[in-house]
Z-matrix of the N, CA and C atoms (Angstrom, degrees):
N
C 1 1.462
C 2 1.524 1 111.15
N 3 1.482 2 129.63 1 -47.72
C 4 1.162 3 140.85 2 165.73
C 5 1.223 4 142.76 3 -46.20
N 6 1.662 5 117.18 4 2.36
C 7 1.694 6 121.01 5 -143.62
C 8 1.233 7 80.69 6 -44.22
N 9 1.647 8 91.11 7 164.38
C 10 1.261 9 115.45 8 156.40
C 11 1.735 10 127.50 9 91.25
N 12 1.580 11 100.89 10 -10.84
C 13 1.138 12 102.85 11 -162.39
C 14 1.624 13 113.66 12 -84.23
N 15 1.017 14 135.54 13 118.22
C 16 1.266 15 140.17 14 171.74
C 17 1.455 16 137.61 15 -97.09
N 18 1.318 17 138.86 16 155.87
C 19 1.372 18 129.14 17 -149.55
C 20 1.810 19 96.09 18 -152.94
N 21 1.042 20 128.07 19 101.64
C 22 1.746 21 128.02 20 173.89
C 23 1.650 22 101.83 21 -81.01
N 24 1.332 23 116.86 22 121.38
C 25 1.278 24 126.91 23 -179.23
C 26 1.447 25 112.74 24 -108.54
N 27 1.220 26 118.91 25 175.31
C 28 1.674 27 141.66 26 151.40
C 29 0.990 28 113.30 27 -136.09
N 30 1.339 29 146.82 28 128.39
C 31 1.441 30 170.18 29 107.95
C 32 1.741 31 92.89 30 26.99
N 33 1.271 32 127.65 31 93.24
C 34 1.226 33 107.28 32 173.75
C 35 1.763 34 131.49 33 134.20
N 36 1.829 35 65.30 34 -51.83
C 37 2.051 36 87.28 35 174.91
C 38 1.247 37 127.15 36 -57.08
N 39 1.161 38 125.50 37 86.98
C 40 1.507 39 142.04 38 165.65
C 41 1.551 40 118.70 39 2.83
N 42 1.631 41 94.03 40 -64.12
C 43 1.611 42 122.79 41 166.32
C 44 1.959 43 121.00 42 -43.97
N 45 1.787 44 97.59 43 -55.62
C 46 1.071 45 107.23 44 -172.01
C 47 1.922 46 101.26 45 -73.69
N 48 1.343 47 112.08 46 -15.61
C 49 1.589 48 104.52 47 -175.95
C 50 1.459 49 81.26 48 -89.71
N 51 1.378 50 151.69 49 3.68
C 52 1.689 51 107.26 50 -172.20
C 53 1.539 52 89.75 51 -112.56
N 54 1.544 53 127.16 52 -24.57
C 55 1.039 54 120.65 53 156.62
C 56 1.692 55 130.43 54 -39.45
N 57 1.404 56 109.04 55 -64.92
C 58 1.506 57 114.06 56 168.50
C 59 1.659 58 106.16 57 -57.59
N 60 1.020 59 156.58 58 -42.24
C 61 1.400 60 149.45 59 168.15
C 62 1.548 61 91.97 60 -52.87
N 63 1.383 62 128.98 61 -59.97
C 64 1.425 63 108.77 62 173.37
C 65 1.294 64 134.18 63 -30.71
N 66 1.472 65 102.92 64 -78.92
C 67 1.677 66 116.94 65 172.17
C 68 2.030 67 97.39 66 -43.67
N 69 0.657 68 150.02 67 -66.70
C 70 2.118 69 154.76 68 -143.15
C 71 2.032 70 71.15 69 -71.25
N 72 1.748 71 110.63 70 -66.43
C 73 1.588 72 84.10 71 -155.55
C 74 1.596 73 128.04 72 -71.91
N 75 1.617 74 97.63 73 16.90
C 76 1.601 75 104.73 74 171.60
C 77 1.503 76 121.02 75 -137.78
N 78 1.564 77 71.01 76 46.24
C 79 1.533 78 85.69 77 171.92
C 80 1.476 79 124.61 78 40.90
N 81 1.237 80 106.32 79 55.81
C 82 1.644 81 125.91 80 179.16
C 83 1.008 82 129.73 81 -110.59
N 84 1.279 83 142.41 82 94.09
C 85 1.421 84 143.99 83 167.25
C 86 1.408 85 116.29 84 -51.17
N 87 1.304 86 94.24 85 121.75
C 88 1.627 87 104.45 86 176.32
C 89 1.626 88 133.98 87 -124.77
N 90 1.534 89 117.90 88 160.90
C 91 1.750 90 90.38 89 145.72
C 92 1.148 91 105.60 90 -119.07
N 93 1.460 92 113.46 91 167.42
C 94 1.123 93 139.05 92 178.51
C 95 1.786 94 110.93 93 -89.49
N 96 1.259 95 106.27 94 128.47
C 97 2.170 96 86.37 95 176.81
C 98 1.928 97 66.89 96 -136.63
N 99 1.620 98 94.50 97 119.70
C 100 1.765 99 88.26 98 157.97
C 101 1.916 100 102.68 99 -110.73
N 102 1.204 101 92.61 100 168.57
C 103 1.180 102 94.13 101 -153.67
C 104 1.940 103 101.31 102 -114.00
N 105 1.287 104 93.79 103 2.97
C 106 1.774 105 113.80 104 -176.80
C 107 1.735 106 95.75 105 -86.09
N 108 1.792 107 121.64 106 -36.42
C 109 1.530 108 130.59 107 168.36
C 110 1.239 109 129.59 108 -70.53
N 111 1.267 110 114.81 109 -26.88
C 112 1.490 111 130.73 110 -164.33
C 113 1.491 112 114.93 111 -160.12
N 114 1.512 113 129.94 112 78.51
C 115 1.429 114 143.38 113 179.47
C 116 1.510 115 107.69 114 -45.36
N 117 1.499 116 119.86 115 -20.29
C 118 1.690 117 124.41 116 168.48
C 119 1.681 118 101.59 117 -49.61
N 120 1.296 119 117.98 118 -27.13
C 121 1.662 120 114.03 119 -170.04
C 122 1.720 121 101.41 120 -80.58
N 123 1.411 122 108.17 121 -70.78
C 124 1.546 123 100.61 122 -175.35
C 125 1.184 124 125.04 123 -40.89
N 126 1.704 125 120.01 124 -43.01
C 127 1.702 126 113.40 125 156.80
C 128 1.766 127 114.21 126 -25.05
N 129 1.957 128 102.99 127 -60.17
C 130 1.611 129 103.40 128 -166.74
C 131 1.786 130 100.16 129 -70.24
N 132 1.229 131 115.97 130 -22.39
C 133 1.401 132 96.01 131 170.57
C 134 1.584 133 121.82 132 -74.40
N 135 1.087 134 112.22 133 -53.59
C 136 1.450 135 112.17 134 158.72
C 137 1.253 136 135.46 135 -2.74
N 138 1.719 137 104.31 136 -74.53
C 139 1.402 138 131.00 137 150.20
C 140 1.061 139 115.95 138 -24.60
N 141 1.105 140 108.01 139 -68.17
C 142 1.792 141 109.18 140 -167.15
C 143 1.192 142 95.91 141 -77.95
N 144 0.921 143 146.21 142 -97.16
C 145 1.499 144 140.92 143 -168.31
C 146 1.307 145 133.52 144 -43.95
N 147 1.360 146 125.16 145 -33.98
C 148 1.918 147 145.60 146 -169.31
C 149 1.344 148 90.94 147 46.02
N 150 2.130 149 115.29 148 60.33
C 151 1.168 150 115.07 149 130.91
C 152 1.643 151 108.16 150 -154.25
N 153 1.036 152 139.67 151 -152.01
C 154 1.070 153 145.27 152 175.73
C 155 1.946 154 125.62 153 -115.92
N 156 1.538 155 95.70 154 7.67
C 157 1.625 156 100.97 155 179.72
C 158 1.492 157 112.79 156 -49.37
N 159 1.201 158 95.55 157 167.71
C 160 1.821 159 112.47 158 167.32
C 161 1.318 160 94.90 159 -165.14
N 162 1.594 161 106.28 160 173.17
C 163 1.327 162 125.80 161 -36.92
C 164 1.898 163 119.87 162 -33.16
N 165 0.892 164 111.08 163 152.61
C 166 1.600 165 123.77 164 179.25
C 167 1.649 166 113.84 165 -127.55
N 168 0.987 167 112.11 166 85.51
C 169 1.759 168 111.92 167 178.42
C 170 1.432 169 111.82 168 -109.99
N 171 1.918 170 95.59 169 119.04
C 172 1.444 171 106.45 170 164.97
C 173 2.008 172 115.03 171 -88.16
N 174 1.039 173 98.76 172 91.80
C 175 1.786 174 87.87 173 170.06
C 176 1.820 175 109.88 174 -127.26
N 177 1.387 176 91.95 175 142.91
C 178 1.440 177 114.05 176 -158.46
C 179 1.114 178 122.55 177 19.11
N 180 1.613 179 108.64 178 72.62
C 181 1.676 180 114.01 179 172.53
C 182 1.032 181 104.59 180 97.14
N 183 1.365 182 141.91 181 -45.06
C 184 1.183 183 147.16 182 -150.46
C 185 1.610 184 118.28 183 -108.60
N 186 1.441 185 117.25 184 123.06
C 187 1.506 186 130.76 185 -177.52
C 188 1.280 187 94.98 186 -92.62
N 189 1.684 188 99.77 187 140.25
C 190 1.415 189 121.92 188 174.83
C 191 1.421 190 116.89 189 -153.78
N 192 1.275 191 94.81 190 95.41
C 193 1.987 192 115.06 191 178.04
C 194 1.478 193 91.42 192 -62.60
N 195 1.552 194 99.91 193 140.54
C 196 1.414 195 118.65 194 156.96
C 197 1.652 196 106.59 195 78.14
N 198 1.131 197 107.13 196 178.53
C 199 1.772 198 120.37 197 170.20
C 200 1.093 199 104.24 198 -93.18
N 201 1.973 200 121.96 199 123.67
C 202 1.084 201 121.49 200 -147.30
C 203 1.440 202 98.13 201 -164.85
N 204 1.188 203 112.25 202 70.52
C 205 2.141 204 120.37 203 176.37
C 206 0.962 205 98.70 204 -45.01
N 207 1.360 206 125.43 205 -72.12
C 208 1.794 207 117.21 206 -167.25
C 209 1.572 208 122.16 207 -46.63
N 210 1.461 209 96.95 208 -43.47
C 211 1.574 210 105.11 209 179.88
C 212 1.650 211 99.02 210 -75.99
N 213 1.104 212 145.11 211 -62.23
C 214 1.009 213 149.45 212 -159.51
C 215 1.894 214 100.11 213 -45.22
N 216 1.515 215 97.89 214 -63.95
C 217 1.315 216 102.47 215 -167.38
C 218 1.455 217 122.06 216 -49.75
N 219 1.289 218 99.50 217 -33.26
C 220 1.838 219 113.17 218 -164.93
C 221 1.718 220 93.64 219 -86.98
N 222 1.384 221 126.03 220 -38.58
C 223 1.799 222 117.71 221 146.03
C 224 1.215 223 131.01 222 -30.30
N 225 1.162 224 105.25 223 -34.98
C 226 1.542 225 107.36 224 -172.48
C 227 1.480 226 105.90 225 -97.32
N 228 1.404 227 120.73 226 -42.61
C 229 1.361 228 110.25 227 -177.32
C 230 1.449 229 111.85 228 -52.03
N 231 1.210 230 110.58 229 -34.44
C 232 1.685 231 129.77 230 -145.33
C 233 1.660 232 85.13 231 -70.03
N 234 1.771 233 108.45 232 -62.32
C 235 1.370 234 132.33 233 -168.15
C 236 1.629 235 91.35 234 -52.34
N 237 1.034 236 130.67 235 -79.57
C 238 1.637 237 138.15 236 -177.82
C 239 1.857 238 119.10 237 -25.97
N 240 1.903 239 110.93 238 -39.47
C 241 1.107 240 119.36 239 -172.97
C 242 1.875 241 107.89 240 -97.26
N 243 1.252 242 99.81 241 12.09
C 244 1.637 243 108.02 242 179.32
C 245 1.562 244 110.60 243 -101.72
């Protein structure tokens, strides 16, 4: 239901695990790009942002630095009613 949805990780990040427990407990299909496996990601985070935060979630259109319920939620409705 979700294409598209993406998740920038680190090996570790507290943040990036309560995020991914987010996305799994609402039934969200995701990928995972951590960026602790493959340094090709922090470049694309970089990019997008001109910093190095995580978690980094692209869902439907919409970038969202950090662990972010409010933002997350109102993403998903948005993503869900499209």
């Amino acid at each position: 239901m979700e294409k598209g949805v993406v998740i920038y990780t680190v090996t570790g990040c507290p943040f990036c695990a309560r995020a991914k427990k987010w996305l799994q407990a609402h039934d969200v299909t995701f990928e995972e790009r951590d960026a602790a496996k493959n340094e090709h990601y922090i470049e694309e985070v970089f990019k997008m942002t001109g910093h190095g935060a995580v978690p980094l979630i692209l869902i439907g259109g919409q970038m969202i630095v950090g662990f972010d319920e409010p933002k997350l939620d109102a993403a998903l409705v948005k993503l869900r009613q499209s």
